[in-house]
N, C-alpha and C positions, 0 to 999 in steps of 0.2 A: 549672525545666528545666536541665538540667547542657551547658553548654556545652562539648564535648570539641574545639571548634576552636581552643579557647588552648594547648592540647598539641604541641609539636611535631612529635611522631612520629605515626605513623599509627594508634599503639595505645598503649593504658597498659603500656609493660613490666612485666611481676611476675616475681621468684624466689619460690618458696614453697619452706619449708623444712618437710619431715615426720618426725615420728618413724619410719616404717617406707612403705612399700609392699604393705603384707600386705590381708589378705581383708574386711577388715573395713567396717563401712557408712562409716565416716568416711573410708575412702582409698576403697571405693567411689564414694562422692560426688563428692569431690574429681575422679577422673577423668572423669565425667561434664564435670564444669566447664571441664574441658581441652578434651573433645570437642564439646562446645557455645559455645565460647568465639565472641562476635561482632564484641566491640570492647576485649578483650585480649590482648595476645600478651604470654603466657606464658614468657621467656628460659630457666628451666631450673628444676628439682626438686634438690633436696638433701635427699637418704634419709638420714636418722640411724642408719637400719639396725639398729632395736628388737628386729624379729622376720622371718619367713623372708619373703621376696618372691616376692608371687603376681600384680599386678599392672603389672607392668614395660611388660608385653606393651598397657598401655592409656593413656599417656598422652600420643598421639594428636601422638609424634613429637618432645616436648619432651628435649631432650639431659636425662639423669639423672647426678648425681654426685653420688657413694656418701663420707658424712664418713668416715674414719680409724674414730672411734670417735663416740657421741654425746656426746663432753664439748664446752662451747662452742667452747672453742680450736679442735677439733675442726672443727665446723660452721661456724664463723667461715673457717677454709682451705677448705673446701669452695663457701664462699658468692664469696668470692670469686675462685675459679678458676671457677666459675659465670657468671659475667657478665662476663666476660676476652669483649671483644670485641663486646660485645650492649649493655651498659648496664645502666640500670635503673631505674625508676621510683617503685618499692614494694616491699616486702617482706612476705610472708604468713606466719607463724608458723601452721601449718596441724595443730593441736594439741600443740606444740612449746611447753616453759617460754622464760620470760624470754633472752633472746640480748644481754645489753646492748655486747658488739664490734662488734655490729651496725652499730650507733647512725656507725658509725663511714662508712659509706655515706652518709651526709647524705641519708637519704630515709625519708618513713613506714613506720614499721612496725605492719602489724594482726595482731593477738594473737590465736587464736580458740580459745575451748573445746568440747571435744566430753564432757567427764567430767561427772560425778555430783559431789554435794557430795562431798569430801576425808574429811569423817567420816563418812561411811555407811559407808565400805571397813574389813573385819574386820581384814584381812592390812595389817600396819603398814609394809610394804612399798610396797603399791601407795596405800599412804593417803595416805604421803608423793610417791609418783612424780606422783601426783596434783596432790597440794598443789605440788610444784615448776611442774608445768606449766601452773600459773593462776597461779601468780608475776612478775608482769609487769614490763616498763620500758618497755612497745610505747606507742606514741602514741595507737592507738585500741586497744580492744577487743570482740571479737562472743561472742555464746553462741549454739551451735544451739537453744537452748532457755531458757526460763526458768530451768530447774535449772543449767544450765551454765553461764550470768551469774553465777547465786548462788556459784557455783563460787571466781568473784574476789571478790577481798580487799574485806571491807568497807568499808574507807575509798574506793576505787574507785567499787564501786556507791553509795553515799551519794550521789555527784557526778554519779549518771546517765553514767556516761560506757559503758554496756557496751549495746550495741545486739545484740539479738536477729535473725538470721537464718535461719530453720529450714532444716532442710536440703530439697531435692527428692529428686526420681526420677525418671529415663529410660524413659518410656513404654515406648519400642522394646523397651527391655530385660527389661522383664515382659510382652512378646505375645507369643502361642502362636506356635511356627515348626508342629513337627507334629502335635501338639496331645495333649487329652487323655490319651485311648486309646491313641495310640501312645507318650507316657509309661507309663502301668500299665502295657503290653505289656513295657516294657524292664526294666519293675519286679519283672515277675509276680504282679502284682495283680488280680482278675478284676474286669471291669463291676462288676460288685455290690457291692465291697468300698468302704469308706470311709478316707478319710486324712488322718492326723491327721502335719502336715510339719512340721519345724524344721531351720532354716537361721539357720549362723550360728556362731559359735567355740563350741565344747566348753573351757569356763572355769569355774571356781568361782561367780562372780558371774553366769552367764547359768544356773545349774541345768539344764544339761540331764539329769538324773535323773530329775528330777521330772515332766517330759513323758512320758520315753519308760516309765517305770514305768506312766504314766497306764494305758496299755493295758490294766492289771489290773481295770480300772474299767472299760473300754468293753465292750459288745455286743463279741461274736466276729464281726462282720464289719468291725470296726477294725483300719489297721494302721497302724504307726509308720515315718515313714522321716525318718533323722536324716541329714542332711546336711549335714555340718560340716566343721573342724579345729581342733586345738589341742591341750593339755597332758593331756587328762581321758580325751581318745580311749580309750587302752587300757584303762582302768577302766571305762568305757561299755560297751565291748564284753564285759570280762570280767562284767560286771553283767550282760549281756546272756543270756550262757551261761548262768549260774549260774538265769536265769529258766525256763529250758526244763526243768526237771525239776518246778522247785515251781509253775510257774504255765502252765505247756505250750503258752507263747505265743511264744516264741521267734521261728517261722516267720514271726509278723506283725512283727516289727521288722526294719527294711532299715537299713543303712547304706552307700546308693549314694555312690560318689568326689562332692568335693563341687564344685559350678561356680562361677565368680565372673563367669561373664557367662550371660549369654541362659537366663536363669529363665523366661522364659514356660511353656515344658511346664512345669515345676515347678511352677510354682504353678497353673496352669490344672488338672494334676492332685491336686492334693490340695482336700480339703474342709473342713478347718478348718488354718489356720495358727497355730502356739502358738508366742507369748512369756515364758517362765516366770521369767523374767530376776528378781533379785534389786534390781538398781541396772541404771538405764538413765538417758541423757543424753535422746537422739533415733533411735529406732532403727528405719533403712529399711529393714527387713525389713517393719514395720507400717505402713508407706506402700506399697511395690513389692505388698505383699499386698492393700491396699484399693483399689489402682491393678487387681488385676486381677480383683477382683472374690470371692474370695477372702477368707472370714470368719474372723476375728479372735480369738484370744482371748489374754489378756497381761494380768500384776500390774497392779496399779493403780499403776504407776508416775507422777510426775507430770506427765508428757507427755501422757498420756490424756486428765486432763483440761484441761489448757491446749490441744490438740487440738479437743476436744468447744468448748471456750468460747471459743477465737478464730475457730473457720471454720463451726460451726454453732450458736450459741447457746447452746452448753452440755447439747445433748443427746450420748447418747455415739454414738459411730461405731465402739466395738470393744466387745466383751466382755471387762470388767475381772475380774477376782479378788484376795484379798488377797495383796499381796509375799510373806506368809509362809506362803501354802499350801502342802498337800502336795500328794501324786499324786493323791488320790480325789477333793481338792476340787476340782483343775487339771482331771481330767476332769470333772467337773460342768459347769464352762464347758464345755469342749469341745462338751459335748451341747445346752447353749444356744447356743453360736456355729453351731452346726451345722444350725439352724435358718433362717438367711438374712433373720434380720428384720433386719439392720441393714446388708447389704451393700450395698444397691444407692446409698441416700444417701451409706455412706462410699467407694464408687467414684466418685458425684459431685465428692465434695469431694476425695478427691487428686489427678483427674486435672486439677480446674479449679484447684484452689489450691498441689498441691505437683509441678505439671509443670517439667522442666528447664527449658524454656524461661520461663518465669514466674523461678523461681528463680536460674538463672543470669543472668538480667536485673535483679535483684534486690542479685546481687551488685558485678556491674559496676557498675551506678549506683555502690553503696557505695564500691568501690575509687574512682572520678574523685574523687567528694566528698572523698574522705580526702587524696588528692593537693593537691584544691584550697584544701583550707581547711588545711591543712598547708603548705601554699607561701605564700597568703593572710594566716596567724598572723603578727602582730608579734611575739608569741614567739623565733619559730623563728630572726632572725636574731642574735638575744642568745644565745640557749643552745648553736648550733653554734655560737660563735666560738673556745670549749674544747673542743667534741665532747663535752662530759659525755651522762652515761646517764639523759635526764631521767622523770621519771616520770608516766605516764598523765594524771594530772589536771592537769597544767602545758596541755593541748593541749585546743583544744573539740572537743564530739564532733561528731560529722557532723549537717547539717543536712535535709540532705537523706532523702524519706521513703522507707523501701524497700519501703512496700506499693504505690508509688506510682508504681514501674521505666518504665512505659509510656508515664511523658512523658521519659523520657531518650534521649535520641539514641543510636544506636547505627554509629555512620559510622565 
């Protein structure tokens, strides 16, 4: 049991430092953690400012300061004009590379991965932005996922030091407000019609072509609504036109504005939810969707089945297809997901095993432990005596169990 009365303050301060503020499931999440927080308080966000800010508006009040640019020096002045006045206790690297100025705070820092192994990625770009930002000097580190552990440096994992956290989802935020019917109504979708939904960045890596093509496969009473942003938009759309002549399906593809809160109609109205994604870490699309009930279908990325094998024995809870489907095979699932054999188990299992509350307690524990056993370390008063940038496996990982949140105090 984590004793949080040897703390002085009333709460574990944390800065967390993010690449962006954008739409994505991982600053999704993270805001959730804010909004759920019980026995953190949260001192401020420092946005590296990657890509446009959609999420500002959610993180439930915490001052935000925007770095210069994201080079460290950068973020290092942001961090500390960040905590001018508040303190701080921890430092969250909230899918953020190596920050070794950090180090300079005299206080733990936890690394966390949200990416794919480094070389799945085609574009030698983002293979690299990748590999920088699993590049670590943090004391601890987390992966949302098995893939995303694998993500750090071998030498790293060898030494057990990366401790898996899955991400949650906010119940609230996938219930119906007016429900179904009065989504199709806004849609122009009729009763009868079926829908096949994707939500989530229009990227190279997430395929959304291959979904919305699906359509060419389905029965005429399918319709596609893409509900996104990002880089590929307009090529979507022009793909879209181009479809109305040769495949005179146009009509059934929507592309409503996209939301980054209160999805319940969304998802309550559509009937199959598709992940077509090429490379995926953890992606709360495939939760917030089994959360409402809402049938599945998504490459067989390796979350599926670490999914399938840590919370139900290894049976699956989604409709898998290969990574490197096309559109006909993509709808193929579609038509078995759309069937509902496997919905109602996997609504069981997310709402009892990836509920915010479950998961945000989960995390907490983890941040005390890190504090403690980072204060605790005979280590730690040798290595700050120079402030050197020590690296990961100089520190032990946390002891404490995170499937276990429930004997941890919460005061």
């Amino acid at each position: 049991m984590l004793n949080y009365s040897t703390f002085q303050t009333p709460a574990l301060r944390v800065l967390v430092v993010m690449p962006s503020l954008g739409a994505g499931g991982a600053e999704r999440w993270f805001c959730t953690l804010l909004q759920k927080a019980t026995a953190i308080r949260y001192v401020g966000v420092v946005n590296a400012r990657l890509c446009e800010e959609h999420l500002g508006h959610q993180v439930n009040g915490v001052p935000i300061t925007h770095a210069q640019t994201s080079s460290k020096k950068h973020i290092h002045e942001a961090c500390v004009e960040a905590v001018q006045g508040t303190g701080v206790d921890l430092i969250l690297l909230w899918g953020v590379g190596s920050q070794p100025e950090l180090h300079g705070f005299g206080v733990p820092i936890v690394q966390v991965s949200h990416a794919a192994d480094p070389n799945e990625w085609v574009d030698m770009k983002q293979r690299q932005y990748v590999a920088n930002s699993n590049d670590t000097t943090a004391h601890f580190v987390v992966g949302v996922c098995e893939t995303a552990a694998n993500a750090f440096a071998a030498d790293i994992r060898k030494r057990d030091a990366v401790t898996v956290i899955h991400n949650g989802s906010d119940i609230e935020r996938v219930a119906p407000i007016f429900g179904r019917e009065y989504q199709r109504r806004q849609w122009g979708i009729p009763p009868s019609g079926k829908v096949l939904l994707y939500v989530g960045r229009f990227s190279v890596e997430k395929r959304p072509q291959i979904l919305m093509e699906a359509i060419r496969y389905l029965p005429d009473d399918w319709f596609v609504v893409m509900m996104g942003w990002g880089n590929l938009k307009d090529k979507l759309h022009e793909r879209a036109d181009g479809m109305v002549s040769a495949f005179e399906c146009r009509p059934r593809l929507l592309f409503p504005k996209p939301r980054t809160d209160a999805l319940g109609d969304v998802y309550a109205a559509a009937d199959v939810v598709g992940i077509p994604s090429e490379i995926e870490a953890f992606p709360l699309v495939m939760i917030e969707a089994m959360q409402s009930g809402t049938p599945v279908v998504i490459t067989d990325v390796p979350v599926v089945d670490e999914v399938a094998r840590t919370y139900n024995d290894g049976k699956p809870l989604v409709v898998d297809v290969e990574r490197n489907c096309d559109s006909e095979q993509f709808a193929a699932g579609v038509l078995e997901a759309s069937k509902g054999k496997l919905v109602d188990r996997a609504q069981t299992v997310a709402m009892s095993e990836f509920s915010a509350s479950r998961m945000v307690g989960k995390w907490e524990s983890y941040m005390y432990a890190c504090v403690r056993e980072w204060h605790d370390s005979a280590l730690n008063s040798q290595l700050y005596a120079s402030k050197p940038a020590p690296p990961v496996m100089q520190f032990p990982t946390p002891t404490v169990n995170v499937n276990d949140h429930r004997d941890a105090e919460t005061t």
